[in-house]
N, C-alpha and C positions, 0 to 999 in steps of 0.2 A: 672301217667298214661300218655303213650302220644298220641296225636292226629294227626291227619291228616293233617292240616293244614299247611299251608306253610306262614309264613310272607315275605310280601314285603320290602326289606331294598331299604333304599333309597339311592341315588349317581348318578354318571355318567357312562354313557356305553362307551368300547373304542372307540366306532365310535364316541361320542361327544367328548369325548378328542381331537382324532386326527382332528377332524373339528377345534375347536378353536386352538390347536396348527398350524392347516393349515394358518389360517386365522392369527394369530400375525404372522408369519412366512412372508408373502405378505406384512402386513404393514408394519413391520421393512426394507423388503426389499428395498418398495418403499419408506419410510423416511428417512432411513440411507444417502444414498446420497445426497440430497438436504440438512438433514443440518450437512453434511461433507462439501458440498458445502457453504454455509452459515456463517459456522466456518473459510473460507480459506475468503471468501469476506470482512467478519469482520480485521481478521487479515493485508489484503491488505491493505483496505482501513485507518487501525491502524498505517501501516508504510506512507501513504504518507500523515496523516494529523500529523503526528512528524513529519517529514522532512519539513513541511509547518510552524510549530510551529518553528523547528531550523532557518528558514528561518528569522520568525521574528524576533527570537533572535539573531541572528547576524546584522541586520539591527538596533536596537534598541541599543547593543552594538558598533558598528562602527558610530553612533551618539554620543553616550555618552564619549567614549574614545576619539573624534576625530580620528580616525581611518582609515585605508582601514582594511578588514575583507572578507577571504574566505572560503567557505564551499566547503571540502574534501570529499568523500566516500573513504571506507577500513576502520575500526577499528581492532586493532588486536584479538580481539573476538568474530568476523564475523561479518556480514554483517549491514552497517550502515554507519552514515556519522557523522564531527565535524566541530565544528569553530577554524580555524584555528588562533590561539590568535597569537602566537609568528613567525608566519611567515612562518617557518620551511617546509612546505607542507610534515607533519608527525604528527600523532598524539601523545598527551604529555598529563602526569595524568593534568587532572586536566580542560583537556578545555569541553568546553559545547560538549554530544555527544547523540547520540541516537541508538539505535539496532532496525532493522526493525524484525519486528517478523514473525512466519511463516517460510514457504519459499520465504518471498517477497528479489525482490533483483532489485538493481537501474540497468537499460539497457539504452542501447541506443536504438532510435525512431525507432518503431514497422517493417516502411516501406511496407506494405499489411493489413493486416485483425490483428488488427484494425488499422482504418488509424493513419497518424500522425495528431496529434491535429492540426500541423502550414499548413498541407495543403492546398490546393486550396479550396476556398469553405465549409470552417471550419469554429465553433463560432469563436476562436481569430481574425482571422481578420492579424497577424502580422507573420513575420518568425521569429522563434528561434535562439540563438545563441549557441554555443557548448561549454566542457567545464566549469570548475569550478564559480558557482556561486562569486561575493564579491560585496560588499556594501561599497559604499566609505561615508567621513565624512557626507557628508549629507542626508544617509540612501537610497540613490537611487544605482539599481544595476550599475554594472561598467566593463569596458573590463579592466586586470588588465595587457592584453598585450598592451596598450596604455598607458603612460606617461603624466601628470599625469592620476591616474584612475578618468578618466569623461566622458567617452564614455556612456551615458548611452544605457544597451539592453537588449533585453528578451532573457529570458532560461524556458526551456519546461523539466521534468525531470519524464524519465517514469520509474513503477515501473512496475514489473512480479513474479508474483508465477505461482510455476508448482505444480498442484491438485494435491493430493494423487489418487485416482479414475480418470485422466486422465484429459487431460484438462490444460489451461491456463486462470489465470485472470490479467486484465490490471489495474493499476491506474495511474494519473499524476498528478503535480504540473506545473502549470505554473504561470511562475515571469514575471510582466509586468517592461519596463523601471522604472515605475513611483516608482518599488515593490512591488506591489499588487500583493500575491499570491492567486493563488484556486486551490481547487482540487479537481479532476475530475476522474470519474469510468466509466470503459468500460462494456456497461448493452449486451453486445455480437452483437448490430447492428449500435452505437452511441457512443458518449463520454456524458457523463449527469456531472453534478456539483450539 
């Protein structure tokens, strides 16, 4: 027999569907880029605390070896930089290297937005030198255009990516005479360490 009755099935109606699909639609929007952005800062800041680390190690090596010891950028497998064992100002299997990841890639000083670290009125306090870092025997940096290398001076080495979603982010190493390096990230109004 059948009756009249109508049973209620339970579920969603399309208007609540397309609400919550409305609604993940907005957050992904507004999360996606922040940590696209996020992923690209990691990565900077990955290439210029290796390049801080190669720093060491060449300094640490050019004591050990008695030595002078330069750091190159260019690897033939993009972008990155080596210690230049054998002289040659060319990279060769086998010497200490690093690949900067990302899009980071080593530039010359920013000159506007964001400032240069060595300018007026900045934390260092010192001007920059240009030019391939080296570490002479007794692990202090060195002009290696001077005879012998004893010049000691500071180098300032800026790093850049270019955002996927538009956009530039900054990082830098600076090397003091003494070779104390740090490294420092551009927060869009400042340099912070």
């Amino acid at each position: 027999m059948i009756t009249g009755k109508h049973t209620k099935q339970s579920g969603y109606s399309l208007i609540e569907m397309s609400l919550v699909v409305t609604v993940v639609l907005i957050l992904a929007a507004l999360t996606i880029p922040t940590a696209a952005t996020m992923m690209a800062n990691i990565k900077l800041r990955g290439a210029a605390s290796d390049f801080a680390g190669l720093v060491q190690q060449a300094r640490i090596t050019a004591v050990k070896k008695n030595a002078v010891y330069t750091i190159h950028f260019g690897v033939p497998s993009g972008n990155g930089a080596y210690i230049d064992l054998n002289g040659n100002s060319s990279y060769d299997s086998g010497e200490p290297m690093i690949q900067f990841g990302g899009n980071a890639n080593q530039v010359a000083a920013p000159g506007g937005t964001p400032s240069n670290l060595d300018a007026t009125s900045t934390p260092l306090g010192w001007t920059a030198t240009s030019g391939n870092v080296s570490f002479n025997a007794r692990g202090l940096t060195c002009d290696v255009t001077a005879t012998p290398c004893g010049t000691n001076v500071n180098y300032i080495f800026y790093f850049e990516d270019t955002r996927a979603l538009g956009g530039h982010g900054w990082a830098a190493v600076s090397i003091t005479a003494a070779a104390r390096s740090k490294v420092w990230f551009w927060n869009g109004s400042s340099w912070i360490n």
